[in-house]
C-alpha positions as CSV (number, residue, x, y, z in Angstrom):
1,X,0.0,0.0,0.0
2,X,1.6,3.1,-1.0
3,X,1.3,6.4,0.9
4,X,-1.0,7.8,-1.8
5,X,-3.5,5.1,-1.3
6,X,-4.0,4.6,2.2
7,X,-7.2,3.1,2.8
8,X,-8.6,4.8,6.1
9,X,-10.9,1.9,6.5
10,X,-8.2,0.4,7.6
11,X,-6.2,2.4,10.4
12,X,-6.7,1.7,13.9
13,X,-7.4,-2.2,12.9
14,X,-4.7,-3.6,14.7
15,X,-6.8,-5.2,17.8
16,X,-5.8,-8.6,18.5
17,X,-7.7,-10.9,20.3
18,X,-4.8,-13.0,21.8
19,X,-2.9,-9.9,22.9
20,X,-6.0,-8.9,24.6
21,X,-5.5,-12.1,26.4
22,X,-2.2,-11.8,27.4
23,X,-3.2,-8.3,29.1
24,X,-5.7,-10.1,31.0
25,X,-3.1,-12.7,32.3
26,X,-1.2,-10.0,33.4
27,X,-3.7,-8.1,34.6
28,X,-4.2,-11.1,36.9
29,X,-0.5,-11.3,37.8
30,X,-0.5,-8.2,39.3
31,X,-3.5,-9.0,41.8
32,X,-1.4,-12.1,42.8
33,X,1.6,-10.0,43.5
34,X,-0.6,-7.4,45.5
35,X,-1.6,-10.5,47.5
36,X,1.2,-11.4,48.5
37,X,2.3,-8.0,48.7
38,X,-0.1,-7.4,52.2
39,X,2.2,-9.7,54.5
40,X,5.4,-9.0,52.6
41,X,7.2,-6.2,50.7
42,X,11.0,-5.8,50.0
43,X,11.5,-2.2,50.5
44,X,8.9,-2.7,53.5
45,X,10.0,-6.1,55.6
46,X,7.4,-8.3,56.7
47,X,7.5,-12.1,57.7
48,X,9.4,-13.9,55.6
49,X,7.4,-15.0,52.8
50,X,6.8,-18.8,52.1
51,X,7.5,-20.4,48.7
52,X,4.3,-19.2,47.0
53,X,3.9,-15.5,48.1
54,X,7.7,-15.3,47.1
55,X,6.3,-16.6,43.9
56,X,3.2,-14.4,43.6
57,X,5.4,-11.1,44.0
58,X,7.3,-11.4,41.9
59,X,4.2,-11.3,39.1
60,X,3.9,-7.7,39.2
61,X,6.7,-5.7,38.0
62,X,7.1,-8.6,34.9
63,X,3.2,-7.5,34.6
64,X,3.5,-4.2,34.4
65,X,6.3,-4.2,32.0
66,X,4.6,-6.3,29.5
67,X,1.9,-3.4,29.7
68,X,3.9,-0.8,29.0
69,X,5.5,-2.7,26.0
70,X,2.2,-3.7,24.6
71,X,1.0,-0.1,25.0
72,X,3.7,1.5,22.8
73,X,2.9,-1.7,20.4
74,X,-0.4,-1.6,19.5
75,X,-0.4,2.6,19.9
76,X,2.4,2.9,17.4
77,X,-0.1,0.6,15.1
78,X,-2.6,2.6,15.7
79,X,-1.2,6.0,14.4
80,X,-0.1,4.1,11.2
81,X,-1.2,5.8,8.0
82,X,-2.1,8.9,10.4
83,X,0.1,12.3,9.3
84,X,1.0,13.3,12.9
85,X,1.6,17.0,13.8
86,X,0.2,19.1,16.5
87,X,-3.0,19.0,16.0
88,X,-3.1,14.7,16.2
89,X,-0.9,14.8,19.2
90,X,-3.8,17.1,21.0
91,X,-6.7,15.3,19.9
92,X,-4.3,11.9,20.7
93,X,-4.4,13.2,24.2
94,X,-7.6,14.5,24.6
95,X,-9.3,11.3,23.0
96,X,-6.9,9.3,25.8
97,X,-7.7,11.3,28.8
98,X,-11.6,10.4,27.6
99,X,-11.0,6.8,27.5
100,X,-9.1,6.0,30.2
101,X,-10.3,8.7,33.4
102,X,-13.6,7.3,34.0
103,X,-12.4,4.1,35.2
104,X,-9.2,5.4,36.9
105,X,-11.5,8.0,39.1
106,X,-13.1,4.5,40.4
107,X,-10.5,3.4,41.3
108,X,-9.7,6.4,42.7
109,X,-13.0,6.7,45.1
110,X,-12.7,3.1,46.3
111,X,-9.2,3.8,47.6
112,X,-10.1,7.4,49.0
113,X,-13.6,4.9,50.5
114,X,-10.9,2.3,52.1
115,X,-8.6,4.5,53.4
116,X,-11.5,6.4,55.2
117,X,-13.7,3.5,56.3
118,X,-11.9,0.1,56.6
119,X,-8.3,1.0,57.0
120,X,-8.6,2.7,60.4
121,X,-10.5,-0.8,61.6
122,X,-7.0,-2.6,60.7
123,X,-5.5,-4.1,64.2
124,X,-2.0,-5.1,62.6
125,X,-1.3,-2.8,60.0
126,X,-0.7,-4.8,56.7
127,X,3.0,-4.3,54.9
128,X,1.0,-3.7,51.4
129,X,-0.4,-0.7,52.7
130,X,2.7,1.3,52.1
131,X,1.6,4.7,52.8
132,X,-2.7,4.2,53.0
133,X,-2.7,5.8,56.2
134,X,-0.9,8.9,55.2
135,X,-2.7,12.2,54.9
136,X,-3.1,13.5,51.2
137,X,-1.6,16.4,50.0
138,X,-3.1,18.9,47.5
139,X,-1.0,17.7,44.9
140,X,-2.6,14.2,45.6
141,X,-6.2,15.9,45.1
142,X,-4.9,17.6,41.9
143,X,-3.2,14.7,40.5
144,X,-6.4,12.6,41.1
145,X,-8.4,14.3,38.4
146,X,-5.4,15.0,35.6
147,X,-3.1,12.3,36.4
148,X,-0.3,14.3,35.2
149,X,0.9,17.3,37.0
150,X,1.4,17.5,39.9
151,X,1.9,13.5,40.2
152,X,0.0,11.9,42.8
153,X,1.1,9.8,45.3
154,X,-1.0,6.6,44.4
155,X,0.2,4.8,47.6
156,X,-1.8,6.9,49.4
157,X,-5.0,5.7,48.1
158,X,-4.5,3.0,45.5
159,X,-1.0,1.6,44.5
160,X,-1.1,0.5,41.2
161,X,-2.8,3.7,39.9
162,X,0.9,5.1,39.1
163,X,1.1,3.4,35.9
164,X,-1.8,5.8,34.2
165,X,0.4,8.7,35.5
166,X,2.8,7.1,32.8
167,X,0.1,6.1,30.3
168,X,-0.8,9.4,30.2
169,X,3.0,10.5,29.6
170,X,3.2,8.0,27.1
171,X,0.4,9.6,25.2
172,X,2.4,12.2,24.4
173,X,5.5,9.7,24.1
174,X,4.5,7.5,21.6
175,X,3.3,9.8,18.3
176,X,6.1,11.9,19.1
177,X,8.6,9.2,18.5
178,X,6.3,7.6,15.8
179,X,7.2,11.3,14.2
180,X,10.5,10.7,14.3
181,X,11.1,7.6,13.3
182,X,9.3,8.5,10.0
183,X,11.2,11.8,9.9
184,X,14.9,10.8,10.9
185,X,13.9,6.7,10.6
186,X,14.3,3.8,12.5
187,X,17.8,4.6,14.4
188,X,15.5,7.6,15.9
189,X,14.5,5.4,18.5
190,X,17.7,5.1,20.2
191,X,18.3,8.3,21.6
192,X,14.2,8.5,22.5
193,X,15.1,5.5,24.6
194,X,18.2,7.3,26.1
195,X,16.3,10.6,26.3
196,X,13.9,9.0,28.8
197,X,16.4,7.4,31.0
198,X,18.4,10.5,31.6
199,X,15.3,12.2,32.2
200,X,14.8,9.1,34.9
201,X,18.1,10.6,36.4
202,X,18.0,13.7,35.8
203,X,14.4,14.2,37.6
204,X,15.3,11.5,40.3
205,X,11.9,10.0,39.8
206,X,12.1,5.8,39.6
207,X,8.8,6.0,37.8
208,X,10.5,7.5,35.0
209,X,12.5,4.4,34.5
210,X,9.6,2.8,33.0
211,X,8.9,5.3,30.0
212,X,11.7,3.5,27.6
213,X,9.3,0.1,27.8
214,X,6.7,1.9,25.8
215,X,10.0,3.0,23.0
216,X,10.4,-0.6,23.2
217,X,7.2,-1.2,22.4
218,X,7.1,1.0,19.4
219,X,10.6,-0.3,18.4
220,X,8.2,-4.0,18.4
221,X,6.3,-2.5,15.8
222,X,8.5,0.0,13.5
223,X,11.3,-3.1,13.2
224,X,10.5,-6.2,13.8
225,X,9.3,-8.5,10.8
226,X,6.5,-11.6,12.0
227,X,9.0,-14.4,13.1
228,X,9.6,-18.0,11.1
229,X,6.8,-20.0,12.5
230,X,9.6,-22.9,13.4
231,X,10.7,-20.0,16.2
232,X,7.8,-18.8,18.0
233,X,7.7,-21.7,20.9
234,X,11.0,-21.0,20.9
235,X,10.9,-16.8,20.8
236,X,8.2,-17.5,23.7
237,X,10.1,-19.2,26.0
238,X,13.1,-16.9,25.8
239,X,10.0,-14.2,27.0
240,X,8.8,-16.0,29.3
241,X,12.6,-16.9,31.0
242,X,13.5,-12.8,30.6
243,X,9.7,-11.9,31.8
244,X,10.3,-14.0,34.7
245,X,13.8,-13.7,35.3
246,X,13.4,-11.1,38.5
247,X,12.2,-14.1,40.1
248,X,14.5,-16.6,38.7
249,X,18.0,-15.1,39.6
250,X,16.8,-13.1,42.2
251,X,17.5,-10.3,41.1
252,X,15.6,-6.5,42.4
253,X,17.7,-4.2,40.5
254,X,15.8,-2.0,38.5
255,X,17.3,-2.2,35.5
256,X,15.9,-5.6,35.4
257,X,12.8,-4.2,33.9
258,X,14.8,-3.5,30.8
259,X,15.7,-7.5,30.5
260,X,12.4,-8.1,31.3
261,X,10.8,-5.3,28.5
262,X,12.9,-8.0,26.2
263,X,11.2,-10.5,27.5
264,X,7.9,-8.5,26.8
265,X,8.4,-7.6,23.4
266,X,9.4,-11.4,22.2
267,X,6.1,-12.5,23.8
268,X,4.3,-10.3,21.8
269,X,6.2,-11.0,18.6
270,X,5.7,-15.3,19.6
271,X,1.6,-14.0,19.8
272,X,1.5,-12.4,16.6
273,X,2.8,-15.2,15.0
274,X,0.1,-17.1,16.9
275,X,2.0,-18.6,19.7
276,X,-0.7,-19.8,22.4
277,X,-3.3,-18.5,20.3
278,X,-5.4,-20.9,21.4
279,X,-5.3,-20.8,25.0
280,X,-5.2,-16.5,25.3
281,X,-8.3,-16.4,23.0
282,X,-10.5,-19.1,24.9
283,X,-13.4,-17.3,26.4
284,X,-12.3,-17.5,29.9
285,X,-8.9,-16.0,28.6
286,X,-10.9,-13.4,26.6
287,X,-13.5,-12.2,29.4
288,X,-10.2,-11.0,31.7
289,X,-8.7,-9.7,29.2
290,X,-12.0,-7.2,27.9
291,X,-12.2,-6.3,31.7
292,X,-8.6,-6.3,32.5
293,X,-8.1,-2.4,32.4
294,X,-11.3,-1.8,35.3
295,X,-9.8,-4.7,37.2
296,X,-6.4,-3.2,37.7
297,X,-7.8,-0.1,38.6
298,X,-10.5,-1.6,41.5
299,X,-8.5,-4.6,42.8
300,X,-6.3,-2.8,44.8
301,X,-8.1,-1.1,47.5
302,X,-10.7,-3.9,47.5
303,X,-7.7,-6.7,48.6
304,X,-7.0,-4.3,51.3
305,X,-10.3,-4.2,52.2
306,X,-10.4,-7.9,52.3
307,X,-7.5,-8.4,53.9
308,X,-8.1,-6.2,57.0
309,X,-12.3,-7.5,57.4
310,X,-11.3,-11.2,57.0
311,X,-8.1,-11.2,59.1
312,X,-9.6,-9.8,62.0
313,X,-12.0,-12.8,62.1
314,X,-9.0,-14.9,62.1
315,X,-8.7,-15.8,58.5
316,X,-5.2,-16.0,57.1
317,X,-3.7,-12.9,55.8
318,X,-2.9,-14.3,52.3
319,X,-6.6,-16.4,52.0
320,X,-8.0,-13.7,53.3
321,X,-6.2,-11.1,50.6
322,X,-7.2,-13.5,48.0
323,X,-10.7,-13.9,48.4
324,X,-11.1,-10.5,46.8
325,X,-10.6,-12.0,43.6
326,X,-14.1,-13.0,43.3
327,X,-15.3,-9.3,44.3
328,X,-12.8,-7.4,41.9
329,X,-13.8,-9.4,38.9
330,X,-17.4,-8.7,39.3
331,X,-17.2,-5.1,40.3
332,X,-14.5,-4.9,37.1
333,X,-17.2,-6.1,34.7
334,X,-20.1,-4.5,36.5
335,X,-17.6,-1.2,35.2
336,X,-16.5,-2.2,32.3
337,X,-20.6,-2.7,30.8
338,X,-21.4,0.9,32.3
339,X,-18.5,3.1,32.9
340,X,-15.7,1.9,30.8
341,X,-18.2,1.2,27.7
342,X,-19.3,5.1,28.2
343,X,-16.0,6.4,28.0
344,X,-15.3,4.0,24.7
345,X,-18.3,5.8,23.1
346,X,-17.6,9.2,24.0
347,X,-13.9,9.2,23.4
348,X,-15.1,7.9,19.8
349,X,-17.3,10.7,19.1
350,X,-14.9,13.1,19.6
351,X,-13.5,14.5,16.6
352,X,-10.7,13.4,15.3
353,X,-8.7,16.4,13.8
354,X,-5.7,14.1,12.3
355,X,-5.2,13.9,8.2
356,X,-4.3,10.3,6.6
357,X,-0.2,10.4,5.3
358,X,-2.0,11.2,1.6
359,X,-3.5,14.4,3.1
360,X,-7.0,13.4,3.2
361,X,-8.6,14.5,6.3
362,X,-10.0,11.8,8.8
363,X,-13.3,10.4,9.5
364,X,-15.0,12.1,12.9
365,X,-15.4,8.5,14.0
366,X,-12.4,6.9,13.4
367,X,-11.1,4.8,16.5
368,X,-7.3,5.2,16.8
369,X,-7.5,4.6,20.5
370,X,-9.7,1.8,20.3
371,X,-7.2,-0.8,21.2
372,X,-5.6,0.9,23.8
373,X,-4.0,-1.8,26.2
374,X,-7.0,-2.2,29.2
375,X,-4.0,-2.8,32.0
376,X,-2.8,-1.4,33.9
């Protein structure tokens, strides 16, 4: 397809119903790791964990890697055949603040609920807290409604709600380096990955550290050709031994994320070929996956909430952490059918003020965000 005939049918057709498996897998890592995360954290001491909270930890940074990977992925395929100048990096951000704020604001008022009304009932207070029972800050109340500047401090009311703080930097990320890479090419994407690392040092911010995974991510999609179907068991088992090799070596140093963004992106590439295609699109498989961006955002303060109700009537702290599984997935799909679908349908009435690369202007309802990663 040439640039003078790009078919606008076609942009923003890049969904993938295995990959939207795999986010639901790791959507469900991440609860695990918060699990085990209420008796034990590194940074935070705790009992010693046994084998299997040990195990169940170390899910969530992997998790959360493979998110930000897959988000630079499938947003880079999304802008294809979209000219990209100012105009398409404002409505880019406005269409993504639509899409994802609904669902991060509740997750935002059942932390803000928890830390009001179940947290001060705790007798032993739990390690995964972190900082529940801090007071908030105005910065905190600002941040909750931008989730930009100022930065909230989402240990205060609901820990894994940092990660849209860098969604929502990554929305301004990704179409600039998409940009580039068409402008100055592919070898562009090595000093956008630098960039963001000295920025990491320069601003002294460890969150920061993560914004090269969603380069990667693009990288995935702007280099890589499908791989010979002879390699993908292969290309996924070298993911899954870099995803996982935190836990493996046991290894905490942050630039461990980077081996395990490898990981990530030959995961994806093993799934495009249609590596375990059949297990991440079974409808199990499928139903986590089309609620796995409203369960990352509830599951948090609800495990707390679990966690301090159950223990107190002597239930173990790790049972009673995981019997909020059954309550997050239902309150996730209870938001997903009336929040979340809302906030699909309004960001795609928007208007969409980007031009196709042959200058032809693009439909009002066009869906480039539609496949935004649902992680978190």
């Amino acid at each position: 397809m040439t640039r003078q005939a790009v078919n606008l049918s076609l942009i923003g057709t890049t969904r993938d119903r295995a990959l939207d498996g795999l986010r639901g897998i790791a959507a469900l890592m991440v609860f695990f790791s918060h699990v085990a995360m209420m008796t034990w954290f590194p940074r935070e001491g705790g009992a010693a964990p046994n084998d299997l909270e040990y195990a169940m930890w170390h899910l969530g940074a992997p998790a959360v890697d493979l998110f930000f990977v897959l988000s630079g992925y499938v947003l880079a395929a999304s802008l294809e055949g979209v000219k990209i100048d100012g105009a398409t990096i404002g409505s880019f951000l406005a269409r993504r603040w639509v899409r994802l704020m609904p669902v991060a604001w509740v997750g935002v008022a059942l932390g803000l609920a928890v830390r009001t009304l179940i947290v001060p009932m705790q007798q032993d207070p739990l390690v995964g807290m972190i900082n529940m029972d801090q007071p908030l800050r105005w910065q905190d109340w600002v941040g909750f409604i931008t989730f930009t500047f100022p930065m909230p401090d989402t240990d205060r009311f609901n820990v894994p709600l940092w990660t849209l703080v860098m969604e929502m930097y990554a929305s301004f990320l990704i179409p600039v380096t998409v940009a580039g890479v068409r402008k100055k090419g592919r070898l562009f994407l090595l000093p956008a990955f630098t960039s963001w690392i000295i920025l990491w040092y320069v601003s002294g911010r460890l969150e920061f550290m993560t914004l090269p995974l969603f380069v990667l991510g693009v990288a995935v999609r702007v280099y890589a050709a499908d791989l010979p179907r002879k390699s993908l068991k292969v290309a996924l088992m070298i993911g899954l031994l870099l995803v996982f090799s935190r836990y493996l070596l046991d290894v905490l140093h942050v630039w461990q994320r980077y081996v395990s963004g490898v990981g990530a992106a030959l995961l994806i590439l093993a799934v495009r070929g249609g590596a375990a295609r059949a297990f991440l699109t079974c409808a199990p498989v499928g139903w986590l996956g089309k609620i796995s961006y409203p369960f990352y955002a509830v599951h948090f303060p609800l495990v707390v909430a679990s966690s301090i109700l159950l223990s107190a009537k002597g239930v173990g702290s790790t049972l009673a952490a995981m019997m909020a599984l059954p309550v997050a997935l239902a309150v996730a799909e209870v938001v997903h059918r009336t929040i979340e679908q809302l906030s699909i349908r309004t960001s795609r009435r928007m208007a969409w003020k980007g031009k196709s690369l042959a200058g032809q202007r693009l439909p009002k309802r066009l869906r480039p965000l539609e496949h935004f990663h649902e992680e978190r």
